[in-house]
C-alpha positions in Angstrom: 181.0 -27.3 -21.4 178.2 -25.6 -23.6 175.1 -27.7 -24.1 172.4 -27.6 -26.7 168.9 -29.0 -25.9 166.4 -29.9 -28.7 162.3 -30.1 -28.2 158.7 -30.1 -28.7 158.0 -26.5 -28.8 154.7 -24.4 -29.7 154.7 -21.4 -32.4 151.9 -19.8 -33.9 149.2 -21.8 -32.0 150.3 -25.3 -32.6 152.8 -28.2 -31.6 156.0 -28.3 -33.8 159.3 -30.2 -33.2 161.9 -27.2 -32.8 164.5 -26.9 -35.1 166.4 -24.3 -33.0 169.5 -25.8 -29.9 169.6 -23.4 -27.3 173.2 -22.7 -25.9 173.4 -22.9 -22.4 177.4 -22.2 -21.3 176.6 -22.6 -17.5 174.2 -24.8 -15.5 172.3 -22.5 -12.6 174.5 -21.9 -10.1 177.7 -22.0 -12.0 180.3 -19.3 -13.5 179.8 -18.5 -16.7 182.7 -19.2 -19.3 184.1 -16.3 -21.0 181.3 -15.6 -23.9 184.4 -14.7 -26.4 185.7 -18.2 -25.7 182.4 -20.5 -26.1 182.1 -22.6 -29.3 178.8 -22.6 -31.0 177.9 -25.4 -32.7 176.9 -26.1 -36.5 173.2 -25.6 -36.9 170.6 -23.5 -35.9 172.2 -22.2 -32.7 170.5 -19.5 -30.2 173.1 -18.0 -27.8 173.5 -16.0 -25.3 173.4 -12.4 -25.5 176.7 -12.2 -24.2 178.1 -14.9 -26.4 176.6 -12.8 -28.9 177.9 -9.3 -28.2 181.3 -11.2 -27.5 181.4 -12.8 -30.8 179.5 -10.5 -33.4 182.2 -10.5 -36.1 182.3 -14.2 -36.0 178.6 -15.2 -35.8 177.6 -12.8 -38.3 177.3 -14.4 -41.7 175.8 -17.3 -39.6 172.8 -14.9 -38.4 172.6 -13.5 -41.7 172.2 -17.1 -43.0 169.8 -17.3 -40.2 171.4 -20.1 -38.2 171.6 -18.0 -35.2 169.4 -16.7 -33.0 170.1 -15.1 -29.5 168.2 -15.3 -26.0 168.3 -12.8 -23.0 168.5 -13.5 -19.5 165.9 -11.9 -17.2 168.9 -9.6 -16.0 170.0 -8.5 -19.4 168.9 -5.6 -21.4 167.6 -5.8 -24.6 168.4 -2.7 -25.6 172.2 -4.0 -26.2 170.5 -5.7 -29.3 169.3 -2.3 -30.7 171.6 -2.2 -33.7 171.7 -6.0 -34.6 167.9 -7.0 -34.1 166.7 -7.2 -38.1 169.7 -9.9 -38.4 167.7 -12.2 -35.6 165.3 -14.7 -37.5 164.4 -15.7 -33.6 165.0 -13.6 -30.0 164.1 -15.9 -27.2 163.7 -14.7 -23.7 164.7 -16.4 -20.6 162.6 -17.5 -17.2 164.6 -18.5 -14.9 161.9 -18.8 -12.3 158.0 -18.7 -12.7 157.9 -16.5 -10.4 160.1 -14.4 -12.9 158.5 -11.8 -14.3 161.0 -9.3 -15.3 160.9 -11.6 -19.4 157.3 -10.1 -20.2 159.1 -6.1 -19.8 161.4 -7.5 -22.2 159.6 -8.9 -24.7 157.4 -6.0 -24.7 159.6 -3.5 -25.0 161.5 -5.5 -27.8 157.9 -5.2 -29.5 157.2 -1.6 -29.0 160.1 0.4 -28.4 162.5 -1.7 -30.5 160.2 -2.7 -33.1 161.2 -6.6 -33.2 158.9 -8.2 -36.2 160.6 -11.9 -35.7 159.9 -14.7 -34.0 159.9 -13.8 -30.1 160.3 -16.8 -28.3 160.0 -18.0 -23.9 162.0 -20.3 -22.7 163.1 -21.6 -19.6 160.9 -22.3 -16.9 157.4 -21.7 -18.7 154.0 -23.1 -17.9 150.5 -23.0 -19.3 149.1 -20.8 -16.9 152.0 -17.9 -18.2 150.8 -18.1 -22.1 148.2 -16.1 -22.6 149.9 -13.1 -20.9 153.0 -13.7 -22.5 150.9 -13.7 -26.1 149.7 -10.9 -25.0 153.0 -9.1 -24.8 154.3 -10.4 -28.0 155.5 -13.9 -27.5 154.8 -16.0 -30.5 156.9 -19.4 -29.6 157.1 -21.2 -26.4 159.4 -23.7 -25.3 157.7 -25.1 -22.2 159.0 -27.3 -19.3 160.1 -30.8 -20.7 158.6 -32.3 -17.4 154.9 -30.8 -18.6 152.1 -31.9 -21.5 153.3 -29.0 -23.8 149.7 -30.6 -25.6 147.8 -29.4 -22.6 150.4 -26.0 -22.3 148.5 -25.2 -25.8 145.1 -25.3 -24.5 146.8 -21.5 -22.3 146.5 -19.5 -25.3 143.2 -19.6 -25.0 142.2 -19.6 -21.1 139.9 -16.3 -22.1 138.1 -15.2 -25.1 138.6 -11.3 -24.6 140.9 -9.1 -22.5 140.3 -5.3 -20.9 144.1 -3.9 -21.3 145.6 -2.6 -24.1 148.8 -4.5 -25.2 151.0 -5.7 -27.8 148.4 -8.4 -29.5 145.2 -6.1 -28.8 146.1 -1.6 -29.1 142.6 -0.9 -28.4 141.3 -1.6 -24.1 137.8 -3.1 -24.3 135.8 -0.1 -23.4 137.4 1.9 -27.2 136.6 -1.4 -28.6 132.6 -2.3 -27.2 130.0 0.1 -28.7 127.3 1.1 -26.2 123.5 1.8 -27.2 122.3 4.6 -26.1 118.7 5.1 -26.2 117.9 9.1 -26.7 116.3 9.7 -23.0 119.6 8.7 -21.3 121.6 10.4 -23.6 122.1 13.4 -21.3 122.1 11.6 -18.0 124.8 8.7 -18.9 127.9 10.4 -18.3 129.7 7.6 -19.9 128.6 8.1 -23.1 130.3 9.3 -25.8 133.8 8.5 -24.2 
């Protein structure tokens, strides 16, 4: 039997009550129910990618109303979204595990190569010591473990004031961005200058 769970989740830097259920059709460990089969509910529903690729026809006016959203396992490829992404209000990506790490190659490629603009969202099992580097790759919603603070989660985003890598929320590494001074009599000898 599907089952929708309802939070406290945080999007663009603060604490909001969501207003999004997330179907789950299986606990962990169980089989899946056929995704052509499973009822959504009424409401703002996100569902699995296969429960959406199963019932596109159905669930389309929905999304277009945007009252449905869809998440991807860590196992899943996004690319099976390609055609239907600008009808998602909200893509969430799944953690299984913390130790999961296979959701930030998603959600970065669903930035970059797929060119999501909407609200990109973790779920599962996500913890304040994961948000920075999943802002980093384009999350901008996080639905963190019910057993945490999510209050103290939100202090994650900002663990660092600057970053060295290039990435989705930052195109330019620190060394393009930081401009050196070079004083004229180690201009010739400073073989990093100029670069």
């Amino acid at each position: 039997m599907p089952e929708a769970v309802k939070n406290l989740i945080i999007k663009h830097r603060a604490v909001v009550e969501d207003d999004w259920f997330v179907l789950r059709t299986a606990a962990e460990g169980e089989t899946a129910p056929d995704a052509a089969t499973v009822a959504v509910p009424a409401g703002k529903v996100i569902v699995p990618q296969a429960v959406w690729l199963a019932q596109r026809e159905t669930l389309a006016a929905r999304a277009a109303a945007g009252e449905i959203g869809v998440w991807i396992a860590s196992d899943e490829r996004p690319e099976a979204l390609r055609e239907d992404l600008g009808r998602f209000a909200l893509v969430a990506v799944d953690f299984p595990k913390f130790t999961d790490g296979r959701g930030y190659s998603i959600a970065y490629n669903l930035r970059t190569r797929l060119a999501y603009q909407g609200e990109l969202r973790a779920i599962g099992d996500v913890l304040r010591d994961q948000l920075f580097s999943m802002q980093r790759v384009g999350f901008d919603a996080f639905a963190t473990r019910p057993d945490r603070n999510i209050h103290d989660a939100l202090k994650g985003l900002t663990d660092f004031s600057e970053t060295y890598q290039a990435s989705v929320d930052q195109k330019l590494p620190l060394f393009r961005r930081h401009v050196r001074e070079v004083g004229a009599a180690n201009a010739g000898t400073d073989v990093g200058f100029g670069i």
